[in-house]
C-alpha positions as CSV (number, residue, x, y, z in Angstrom):
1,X,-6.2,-26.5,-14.1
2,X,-5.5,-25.8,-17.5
3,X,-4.8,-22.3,-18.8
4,X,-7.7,-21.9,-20.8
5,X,-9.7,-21.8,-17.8
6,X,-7.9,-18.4,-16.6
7,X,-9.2,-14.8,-17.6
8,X,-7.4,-12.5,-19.9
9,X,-6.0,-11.1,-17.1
10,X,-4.6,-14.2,-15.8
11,X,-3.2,-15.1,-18.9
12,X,-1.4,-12.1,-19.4
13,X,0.6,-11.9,-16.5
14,X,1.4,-15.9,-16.9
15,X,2.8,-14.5,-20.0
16,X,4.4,-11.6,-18.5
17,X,6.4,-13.3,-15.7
18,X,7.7,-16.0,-17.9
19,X,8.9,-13.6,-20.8
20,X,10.8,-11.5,-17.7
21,X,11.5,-14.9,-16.1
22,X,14.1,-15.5,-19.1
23,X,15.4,-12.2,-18.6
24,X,16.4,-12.4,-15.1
25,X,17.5,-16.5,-15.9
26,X,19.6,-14.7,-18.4
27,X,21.2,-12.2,-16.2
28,X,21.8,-14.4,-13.1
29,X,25.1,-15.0,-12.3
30,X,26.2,-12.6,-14.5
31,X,28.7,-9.7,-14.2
32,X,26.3,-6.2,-14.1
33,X,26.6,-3.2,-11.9
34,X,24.7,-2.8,-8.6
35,X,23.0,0.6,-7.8
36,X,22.3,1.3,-3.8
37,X,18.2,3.3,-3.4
38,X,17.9,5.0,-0.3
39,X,17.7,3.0,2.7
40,X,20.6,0.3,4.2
41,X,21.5,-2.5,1.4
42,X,18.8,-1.9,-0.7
43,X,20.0,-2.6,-4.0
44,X,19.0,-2.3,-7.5
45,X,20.3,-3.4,-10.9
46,X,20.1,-3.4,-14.2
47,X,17.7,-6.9,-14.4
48,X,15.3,-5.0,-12.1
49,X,14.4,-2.3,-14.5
50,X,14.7,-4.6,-17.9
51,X,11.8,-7.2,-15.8
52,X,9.8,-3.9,-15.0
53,X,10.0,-2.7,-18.7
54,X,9.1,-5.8,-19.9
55,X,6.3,-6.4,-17.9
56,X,5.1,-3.1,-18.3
57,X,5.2,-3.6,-21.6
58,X,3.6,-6.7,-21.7
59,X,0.8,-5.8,-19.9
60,X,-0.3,-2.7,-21.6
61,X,0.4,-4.0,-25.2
62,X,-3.1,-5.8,-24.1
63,X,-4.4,-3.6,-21.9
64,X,-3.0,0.0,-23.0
65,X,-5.3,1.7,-20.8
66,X,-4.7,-0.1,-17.2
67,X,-3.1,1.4,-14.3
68,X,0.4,-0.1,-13.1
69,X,2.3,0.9,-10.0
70,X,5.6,-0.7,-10.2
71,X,8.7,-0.8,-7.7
72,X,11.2,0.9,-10.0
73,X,8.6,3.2,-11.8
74,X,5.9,4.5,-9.3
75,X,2.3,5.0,-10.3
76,X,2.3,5.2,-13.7
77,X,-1.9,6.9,-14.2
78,X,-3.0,6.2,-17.4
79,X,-6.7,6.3,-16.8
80,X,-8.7,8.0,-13.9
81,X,-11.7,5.6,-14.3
82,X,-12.9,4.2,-10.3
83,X,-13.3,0.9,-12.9
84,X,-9.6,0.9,-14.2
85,X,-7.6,-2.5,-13.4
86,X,-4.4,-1.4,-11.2
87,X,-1.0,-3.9,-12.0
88,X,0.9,-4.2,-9.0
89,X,4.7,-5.1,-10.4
90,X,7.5,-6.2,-8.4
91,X,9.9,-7.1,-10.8
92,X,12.9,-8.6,-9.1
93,X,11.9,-9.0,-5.5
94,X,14.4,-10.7,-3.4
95,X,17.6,-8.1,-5.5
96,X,20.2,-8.4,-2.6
97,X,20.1,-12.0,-3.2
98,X,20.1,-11.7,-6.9
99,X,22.9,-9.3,-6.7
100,X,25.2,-11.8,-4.6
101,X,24.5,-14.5,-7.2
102,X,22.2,-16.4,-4.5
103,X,18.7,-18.2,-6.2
104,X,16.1,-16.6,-4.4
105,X,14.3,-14.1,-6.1
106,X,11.0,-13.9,-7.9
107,X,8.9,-11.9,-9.9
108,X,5.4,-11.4,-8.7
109,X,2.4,-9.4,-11.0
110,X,-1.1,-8.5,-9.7
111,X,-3.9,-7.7,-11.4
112,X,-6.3,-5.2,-8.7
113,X,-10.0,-3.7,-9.0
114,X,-11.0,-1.1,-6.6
115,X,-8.2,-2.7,-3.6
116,X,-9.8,-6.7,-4.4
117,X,-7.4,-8.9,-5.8
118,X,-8.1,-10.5,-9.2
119,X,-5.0,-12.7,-10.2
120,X,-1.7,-13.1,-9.1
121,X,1.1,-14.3,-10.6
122,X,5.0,-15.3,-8.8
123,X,7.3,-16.8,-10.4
124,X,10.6,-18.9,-9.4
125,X,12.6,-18.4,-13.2
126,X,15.8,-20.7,-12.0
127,X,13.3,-23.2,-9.8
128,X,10.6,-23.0,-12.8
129,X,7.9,-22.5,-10.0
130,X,4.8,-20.7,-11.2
131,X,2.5,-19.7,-8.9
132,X,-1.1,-18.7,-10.0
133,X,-3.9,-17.7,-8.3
134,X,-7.1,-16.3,-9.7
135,X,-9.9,-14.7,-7.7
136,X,-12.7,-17.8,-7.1
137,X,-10.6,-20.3,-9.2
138,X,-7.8,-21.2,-6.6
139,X,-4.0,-21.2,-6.3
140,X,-1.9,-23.6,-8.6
141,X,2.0,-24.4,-8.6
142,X,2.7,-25.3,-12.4
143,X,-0.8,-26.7,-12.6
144,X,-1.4,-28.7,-9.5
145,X,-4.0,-27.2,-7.2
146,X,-2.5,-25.5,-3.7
147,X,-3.8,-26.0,0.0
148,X,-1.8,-24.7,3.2
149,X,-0.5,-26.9,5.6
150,X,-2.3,-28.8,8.3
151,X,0.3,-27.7,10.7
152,X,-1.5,-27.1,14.1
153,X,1.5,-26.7,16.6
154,X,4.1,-24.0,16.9
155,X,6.3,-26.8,17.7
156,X,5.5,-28.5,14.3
157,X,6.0,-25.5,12.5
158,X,8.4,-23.9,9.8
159,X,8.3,-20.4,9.8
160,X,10.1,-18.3,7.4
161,X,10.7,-14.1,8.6
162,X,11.4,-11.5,6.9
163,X,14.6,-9.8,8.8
164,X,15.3,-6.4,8.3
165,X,18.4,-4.9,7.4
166,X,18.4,-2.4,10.2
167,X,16.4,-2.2,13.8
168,X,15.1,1.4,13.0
169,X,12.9,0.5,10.6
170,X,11.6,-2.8,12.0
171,X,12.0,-1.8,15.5
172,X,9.4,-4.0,16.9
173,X,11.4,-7.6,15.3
174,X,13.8,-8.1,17.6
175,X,16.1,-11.2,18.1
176,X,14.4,-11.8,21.7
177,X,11.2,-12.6,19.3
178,X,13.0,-15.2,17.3
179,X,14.7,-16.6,20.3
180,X,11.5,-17.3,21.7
181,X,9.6,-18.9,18.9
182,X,13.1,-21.2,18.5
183,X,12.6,-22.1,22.4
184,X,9.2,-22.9,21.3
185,X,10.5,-25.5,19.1
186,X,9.7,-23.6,15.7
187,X,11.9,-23.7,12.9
188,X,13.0,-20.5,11.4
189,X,14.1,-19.5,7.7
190,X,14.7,-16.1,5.9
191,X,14.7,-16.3,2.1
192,X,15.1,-12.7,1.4
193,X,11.9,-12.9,-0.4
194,X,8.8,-12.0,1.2
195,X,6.7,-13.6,-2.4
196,X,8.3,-16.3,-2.1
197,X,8.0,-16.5,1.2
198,X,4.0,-15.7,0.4
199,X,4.1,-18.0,-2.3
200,X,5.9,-20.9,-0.4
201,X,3.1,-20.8,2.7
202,X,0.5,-21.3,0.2
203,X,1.8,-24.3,-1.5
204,X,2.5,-25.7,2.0
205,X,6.2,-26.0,2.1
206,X,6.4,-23.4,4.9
207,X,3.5,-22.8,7.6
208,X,3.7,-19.3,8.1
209,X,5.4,-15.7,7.2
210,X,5.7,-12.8,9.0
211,X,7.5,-9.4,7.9
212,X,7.4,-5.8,9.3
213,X,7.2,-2.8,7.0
214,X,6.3,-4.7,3.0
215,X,5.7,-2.8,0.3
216,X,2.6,-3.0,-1.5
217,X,4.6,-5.1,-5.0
218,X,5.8,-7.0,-2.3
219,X,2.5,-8.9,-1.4
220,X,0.1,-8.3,-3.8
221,X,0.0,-11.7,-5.6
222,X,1.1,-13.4,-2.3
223,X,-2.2,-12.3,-0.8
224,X,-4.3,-13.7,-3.3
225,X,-2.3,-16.9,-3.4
226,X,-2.8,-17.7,0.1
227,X,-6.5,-16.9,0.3
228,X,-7.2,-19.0,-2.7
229,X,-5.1,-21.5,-1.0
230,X,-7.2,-21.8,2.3
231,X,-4.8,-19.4,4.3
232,X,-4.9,-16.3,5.9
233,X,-3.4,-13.4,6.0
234,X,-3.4,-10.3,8.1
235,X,-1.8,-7.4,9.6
236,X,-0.7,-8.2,12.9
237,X,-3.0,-5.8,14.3
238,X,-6.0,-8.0,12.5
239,X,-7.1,-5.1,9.7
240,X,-7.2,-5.2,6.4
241,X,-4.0,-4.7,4.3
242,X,-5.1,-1.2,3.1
243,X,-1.6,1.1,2.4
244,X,1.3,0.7,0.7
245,X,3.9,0.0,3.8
246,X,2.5,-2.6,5.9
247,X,3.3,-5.6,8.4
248,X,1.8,-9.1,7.7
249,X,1.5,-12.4,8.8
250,X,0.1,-15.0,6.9
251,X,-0.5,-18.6,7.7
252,X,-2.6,-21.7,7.5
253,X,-6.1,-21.3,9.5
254,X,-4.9,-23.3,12.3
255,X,-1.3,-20.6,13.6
256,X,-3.1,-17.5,12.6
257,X,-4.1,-17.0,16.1
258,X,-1.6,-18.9,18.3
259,X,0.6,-16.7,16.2
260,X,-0.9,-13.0,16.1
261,X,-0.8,-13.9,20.4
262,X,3.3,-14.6,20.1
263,X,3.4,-11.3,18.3
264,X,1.5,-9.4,20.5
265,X,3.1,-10.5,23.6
266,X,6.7,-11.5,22.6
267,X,8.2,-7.5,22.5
């Protein structure tokens, strides 16, 4: 698809990844401090808040009077209008690899009306992997056109999971889950990325994701990149992703269901 056929929107936050893209390409590998947020290993540096401000920036030199709700920054407000386009912003998602000099990590932008998803945006900077995706118009990975994978067995499958970094906050993943779904014959991968992980399901490289308690930055573009794709994506429980913490699973058509059933009968 070529990006004249993208709205503003799109276009913009193309632009905005690959400018913070450089940043964090920049930055990787490189010797910086690392700040601890509250919760068990969950880190933050100096390349996370230089992506947010840039992408911030970015966005609302076009578009000075959107919304944006960032990881670092919160709900930044600028207009009360039910119309007003909210950016969803994860800037450096996948930090703890990041700050152990590991190449996963992605930056993923969302462009959101009234809780639909217009565009999103993830990119890969060290990989080069853009993902786009644009409400009606598809998913692409640097301009080829996405589709999940026809995966129909667990036993076929490759499933990445997102594995927390302690059991109280993601009581319900427990290692008897993922011993089971190995005896089942699946194979298993953490990236430490849930939108790449997101991103990697819809351009069928992976068949299927599934994380407990994600942040709202973390999915937002991944959502609309696996619909567009032919995908789905829930909460385990079937309902729409509506608040900002949340448990999903996404997957071709075909392990949705085989899938949610594992889930709900594997604690």
């Amino acid at each position: 698809m070529q990006t004249n056929d993208f709205s503003s929107l799109t276009l913009v936050a193309i632009q905005a990844a690959l400018k913070a893209g450089e940043i964090l390409r920049k930055g990787f590998g490189s010797a910086f401090e690392i700040n601890v947020k509250p919760g068990l290993q969950n880190f933050v540096t100096v390349y996370d808040h230089l992506s947010e401000e840039s992408i911030i920036s970015s966005i609302l030199e076009v578009f000075p009077s959107h919304n944006i709700l960032a990881e670092e920054r919160g709900l930044q407000e600028i207009s009360s209008s039910e119309d007003t386009i909210l950016w969803i912003i994860d800037p450096l998602d996948g930090t703890t690899n990041f700050a152990h000099h590991l190449p996963l990590f992605t930056i993923s932008i969302a462009a959101y009306s009234k809780g639909k998803g217009l565009c999103g945006v993830i990119f890969q900077p060290l990989s080069n992997e853009l993902f786009v995706a644009e409400k009606g118009k598809g998913a692409y990975l640097n301009g080829v056109r996405l589709t999940v994978s026809n995966t129909q067995k667990l036993d076929e499958c490759l499933i990445t999971v997102g594995l927390p970094y302690d059991a109280e906050s993601s009581p319900f993943l427990s290692l008897q889950q993922l011993q089971h779904l190995s005896q089942r014959g699946a194979t298993l991968r953490n990236l430490g990325s849930a939108a790449l992980a997101l991103a990697y399901v819809a351009a069928g490289k992976t068949d299927a994701f599934w994380m407990y308690n994600l942040h709202l930055w973390d999915i937002a573009a991944g959502i609309l990149l696996i619909e567009e794709a032919g995908g789905r994506l829930t909460q385990f429980e079937k309902k729409p992703i509506v608040s900002y913490t949340t448990s999903v699973l996404a997957t071709n058509q075909a392990l949705h269901q085989p899938l949610l059933n594992f889930l709900a009968h594997s604690n």
